[in-house]
C-alpha positions in Angstrom: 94.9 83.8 80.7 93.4 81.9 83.6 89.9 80.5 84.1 88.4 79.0 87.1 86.1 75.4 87.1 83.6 73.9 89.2 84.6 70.2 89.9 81.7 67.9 90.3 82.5 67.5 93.9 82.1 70.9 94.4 85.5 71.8 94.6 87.2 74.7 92.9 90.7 74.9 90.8 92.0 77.6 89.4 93.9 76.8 85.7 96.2 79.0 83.9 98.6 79.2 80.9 101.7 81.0 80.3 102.9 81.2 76.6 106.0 82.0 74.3 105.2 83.6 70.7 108.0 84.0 68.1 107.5 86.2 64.9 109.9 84.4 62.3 111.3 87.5 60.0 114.9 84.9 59.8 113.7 82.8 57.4 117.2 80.3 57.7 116.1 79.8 61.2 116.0 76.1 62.3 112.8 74.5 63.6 115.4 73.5 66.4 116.3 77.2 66.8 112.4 78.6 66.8 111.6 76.0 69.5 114.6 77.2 71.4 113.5 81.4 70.8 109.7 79.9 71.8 110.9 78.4 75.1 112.6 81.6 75.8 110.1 83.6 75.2 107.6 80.9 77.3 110.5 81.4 80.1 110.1 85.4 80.3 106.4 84.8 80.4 107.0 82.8 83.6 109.1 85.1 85.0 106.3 87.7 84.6 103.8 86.5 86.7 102.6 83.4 84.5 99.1 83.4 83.1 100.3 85.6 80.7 102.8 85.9 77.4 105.7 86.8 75.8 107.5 87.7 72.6 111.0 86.9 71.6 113.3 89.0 71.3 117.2 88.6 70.7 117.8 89.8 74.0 116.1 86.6 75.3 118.7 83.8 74.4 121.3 85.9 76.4 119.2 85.9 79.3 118.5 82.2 79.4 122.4 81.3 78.9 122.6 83.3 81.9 120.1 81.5 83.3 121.6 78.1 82.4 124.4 79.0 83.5 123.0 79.8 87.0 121.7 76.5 87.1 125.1 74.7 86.6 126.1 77.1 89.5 123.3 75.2 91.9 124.0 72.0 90.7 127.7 72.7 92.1 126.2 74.3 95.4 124.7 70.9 95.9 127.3 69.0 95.5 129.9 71.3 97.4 128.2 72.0 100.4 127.6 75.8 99.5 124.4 76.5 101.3 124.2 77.4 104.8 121.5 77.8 107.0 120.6 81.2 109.4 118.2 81.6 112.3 116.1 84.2 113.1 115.1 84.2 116.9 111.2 84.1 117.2 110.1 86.1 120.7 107.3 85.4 123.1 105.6 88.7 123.7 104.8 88.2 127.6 107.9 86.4 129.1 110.5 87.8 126.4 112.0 84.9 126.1 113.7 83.3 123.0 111.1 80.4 122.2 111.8 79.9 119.1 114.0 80.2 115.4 113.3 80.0 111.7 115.5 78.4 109.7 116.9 80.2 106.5 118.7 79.3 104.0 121.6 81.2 102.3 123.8 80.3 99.5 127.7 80.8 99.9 128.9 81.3 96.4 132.9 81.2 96.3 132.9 83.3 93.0 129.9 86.3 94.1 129.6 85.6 98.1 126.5 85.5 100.1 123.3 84.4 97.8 119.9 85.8 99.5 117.0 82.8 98.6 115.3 85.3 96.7 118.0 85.4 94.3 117.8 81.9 93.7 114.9 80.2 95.0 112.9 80.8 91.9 115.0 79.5 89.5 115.5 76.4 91.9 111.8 75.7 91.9 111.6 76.4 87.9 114.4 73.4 87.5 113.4 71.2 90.0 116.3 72.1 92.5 114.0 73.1 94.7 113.2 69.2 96.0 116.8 68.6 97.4 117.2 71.9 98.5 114.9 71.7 100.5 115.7 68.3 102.1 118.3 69.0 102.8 117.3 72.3 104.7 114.9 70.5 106.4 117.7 67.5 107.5 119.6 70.6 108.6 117.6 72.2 110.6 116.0 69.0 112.5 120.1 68.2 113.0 120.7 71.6 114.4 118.0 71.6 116.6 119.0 68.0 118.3 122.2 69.4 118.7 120.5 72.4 120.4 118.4 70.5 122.5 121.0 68.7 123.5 122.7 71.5 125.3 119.5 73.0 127.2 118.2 74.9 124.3 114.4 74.5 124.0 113.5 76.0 120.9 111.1 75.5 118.0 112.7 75.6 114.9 110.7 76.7 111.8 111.5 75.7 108.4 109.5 76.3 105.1 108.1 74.1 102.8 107.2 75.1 99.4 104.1 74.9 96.9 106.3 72.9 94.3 107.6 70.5 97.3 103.6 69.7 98.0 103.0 69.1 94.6 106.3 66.9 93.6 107.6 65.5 96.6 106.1 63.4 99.9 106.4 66.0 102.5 105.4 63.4 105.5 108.4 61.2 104.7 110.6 63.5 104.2 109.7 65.0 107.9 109.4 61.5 109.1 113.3 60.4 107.5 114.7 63.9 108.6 112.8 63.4 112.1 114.9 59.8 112.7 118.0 60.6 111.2 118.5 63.8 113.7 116.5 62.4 116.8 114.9 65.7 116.5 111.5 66.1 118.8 108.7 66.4 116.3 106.6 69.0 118.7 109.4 71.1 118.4 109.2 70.9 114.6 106.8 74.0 113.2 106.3 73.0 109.4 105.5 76.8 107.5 103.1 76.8 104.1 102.0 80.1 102.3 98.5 80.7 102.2 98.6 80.4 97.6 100.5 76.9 98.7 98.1 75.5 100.5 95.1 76.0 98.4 97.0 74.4 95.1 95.8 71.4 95.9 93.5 71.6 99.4 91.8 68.6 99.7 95.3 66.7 99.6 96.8 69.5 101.9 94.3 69.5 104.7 94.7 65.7 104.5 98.5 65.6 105.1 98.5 68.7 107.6 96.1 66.5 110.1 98.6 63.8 109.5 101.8 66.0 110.5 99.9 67.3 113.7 99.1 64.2 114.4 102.8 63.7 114.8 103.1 66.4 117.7 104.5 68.7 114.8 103.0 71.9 114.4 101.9 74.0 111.8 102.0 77.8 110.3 100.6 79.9 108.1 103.6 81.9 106.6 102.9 85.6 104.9 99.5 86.0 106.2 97.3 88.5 104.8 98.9 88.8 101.4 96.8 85.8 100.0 93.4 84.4 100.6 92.8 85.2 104.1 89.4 83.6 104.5 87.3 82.6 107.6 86.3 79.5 105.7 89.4 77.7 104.8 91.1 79.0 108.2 88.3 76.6 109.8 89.1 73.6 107.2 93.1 73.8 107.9 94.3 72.5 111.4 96.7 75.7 112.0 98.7 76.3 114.9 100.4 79.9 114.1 99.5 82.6 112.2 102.5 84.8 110.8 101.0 88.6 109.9 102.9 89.4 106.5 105.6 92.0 107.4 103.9 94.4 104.8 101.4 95.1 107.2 103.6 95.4 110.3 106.0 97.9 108.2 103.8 100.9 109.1 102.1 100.3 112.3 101.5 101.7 115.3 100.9 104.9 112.2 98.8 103.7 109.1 95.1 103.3 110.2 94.6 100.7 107.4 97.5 98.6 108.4 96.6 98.7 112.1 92.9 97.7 111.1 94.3 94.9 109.5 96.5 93.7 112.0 94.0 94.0 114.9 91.6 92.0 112.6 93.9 89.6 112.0 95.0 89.1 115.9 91.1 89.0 116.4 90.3 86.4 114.2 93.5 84.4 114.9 92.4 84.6 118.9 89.3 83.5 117.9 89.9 80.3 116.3 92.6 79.4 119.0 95.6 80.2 116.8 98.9 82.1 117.7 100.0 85.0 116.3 103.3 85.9 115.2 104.2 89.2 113.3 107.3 88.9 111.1 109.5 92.1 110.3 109.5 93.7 113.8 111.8 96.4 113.6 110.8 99.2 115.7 109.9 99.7 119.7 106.8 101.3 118.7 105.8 98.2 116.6 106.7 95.9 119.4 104.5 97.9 122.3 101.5 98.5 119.3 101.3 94.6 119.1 102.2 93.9 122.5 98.9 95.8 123.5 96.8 93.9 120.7 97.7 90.6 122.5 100.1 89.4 119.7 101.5 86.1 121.3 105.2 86.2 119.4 107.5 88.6 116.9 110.0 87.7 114.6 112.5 90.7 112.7 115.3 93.0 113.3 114.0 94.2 116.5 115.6 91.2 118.0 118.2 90.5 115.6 118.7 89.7 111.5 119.0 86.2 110.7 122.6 85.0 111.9 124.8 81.6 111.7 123.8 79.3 114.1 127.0 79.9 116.7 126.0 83.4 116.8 123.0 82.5 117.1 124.2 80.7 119.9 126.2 83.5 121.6 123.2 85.8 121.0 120.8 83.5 123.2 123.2 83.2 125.9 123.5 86.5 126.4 119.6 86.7 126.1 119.6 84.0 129.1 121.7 86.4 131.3 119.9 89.2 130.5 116.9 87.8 131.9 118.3 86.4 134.4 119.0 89.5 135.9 115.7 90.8 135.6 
């Protein structure tokens, strides 16, 4: 259920609908009640894919109690201090140095433990969490990487920002505030966008991405390859790093459709004077396969999992003397 228009400016939007049906057979039901069963319904809809619908079924209220309840549970993350942040060392293919880190947050529950973000990030952006979440991950990571800087450590740090945070919150101030608070060097900052979040609203995108590199801060394209991937809007967007989706790096140097794709993309990024980073580098065979293709940086297990930020910290250390000794 989704239809695409032709502004009168030319440009394109894409609109969809999601929607809840009930079937009343409970004829004592509430109008109360049957708008509760239709949001349910509407919610599993969402959940789905949106663009699409859903009946009710019984089985529904349980699961949004459960997801209310889940939603108390962030709330209280919030206010307690339960979410931590992990970095993930990004590597420069021809020096093999450590340039670089992705922030990543993680949620430490005290009742179930270590939350991944794909566990929870959804249901965050569905409530509106989402917004200070991600402040504060972004006040986080500029503060960590002061604090790194501080002691010798020139690194990039990455952080991601979220289609619902460009559509409900002022991205530029909140890197600006998070930029004075910490002290942080903005041309260390690398800002991250999906390719489906950038093209939600473009016009208003491009605008505020030539305003953030006009800052010194720069800019990447997370999950490459699993969205639009055009020439065109490449051109439109002032990009710094491209980031190959790990589903194409999984089977490389041995699937000749993934390592079409990957050269392609490594071609056209090289072309257009961006950088190119493949995420989910596991393997040695990986590492040399991009290494040959003239793949600038890779980010993934290779190197190491993302870890807290003072093992982080003994990890590059011992990187240092490693290559010292080279």
């Amino acid at each position: 259920m989704s239809k695409s228009y032709i502004l009168p400016n030319k440009l394109e939007i894409h609109l969809g609908a999601s929607v809840g049906i009930v079937i009343e057979s409970d004829h004592n039901a509430t109008a109360q009640e049957l708008i509760q069963y239709v949001d349910s319904a509407l919610f599993k809809a969402k959940k789905e894919g949106r663009s699409t619908f859903a009946y009710y079924t019984s089985e529904l209220t349980r699961l949004v109690v459960e997801r209310m309840a889940y939603e108390r549970r962030l709330h209280r993350a919030l206010e307690n201090s339960e979410f931590e942040l992990y970095y993930q060392p990004q590597v420069h293919f021809l020096s093999e140095k450590i340039v670089g880190v992705e922030a990543l947050i993680r949620w430490n529950d005290p009742e179930f433990g270590l939350i991944s973000p794909e566990d929870f990030i959804p249901i965050a952006e569905e409530t509106g969490l989402i917004s200070p979440i991600g402040k504060w991950v972004l006040e986080e990571a500029c503060r960590q990487g002061k604090a790194w800087l501080e002691c010798g450590y020139h690194l990039n740090m990455s952080v991601n920002v979220s289609a619902y945070q460009i559509q409900n919150q002022n991205i530029i101030e909140l890197v600006d505030n998070a930029l004075k608070e910490s002290g942080f060097s903005p041309d260390k900052l690398v800002i991250e966008l999906t390719e489906s979040a950038m093209m939600q609203r473009e016009e208003e995108v491009v605008t505020m991405l030539h305003i953030l590199r006009a800052k010194g801060i720069k800019l990447a394209i997370d999950d490459f390859g699993t969205g639009y991937s055009s020439y065109s809007y490449l051109k439109r967007f002032p990009i710094d790093i491209l980031k190959i989706d790990k589903s194409f790096i999984d089977d490389v140097p041995y699937e000749k459709d993934d390592i079409a794709i990957v050269q392609a993309i490594i071609a056209m990024g090289k072309a257009l004077g961006f950088s190119i980073m493949a995420e989910g580098t596991e393997q040695i065979e990986q590492i040399e396969f991009l290494k040959a293709q003239g793949c600038t940086y890779y980010q993934g297990y290779y190197k190491s999992k993302p870890i807290p930020a003072k093992k982080f910290e003994e990890l590059f250390l011992q990187h240092i003397e490693s290559s010292c000794k080279k």
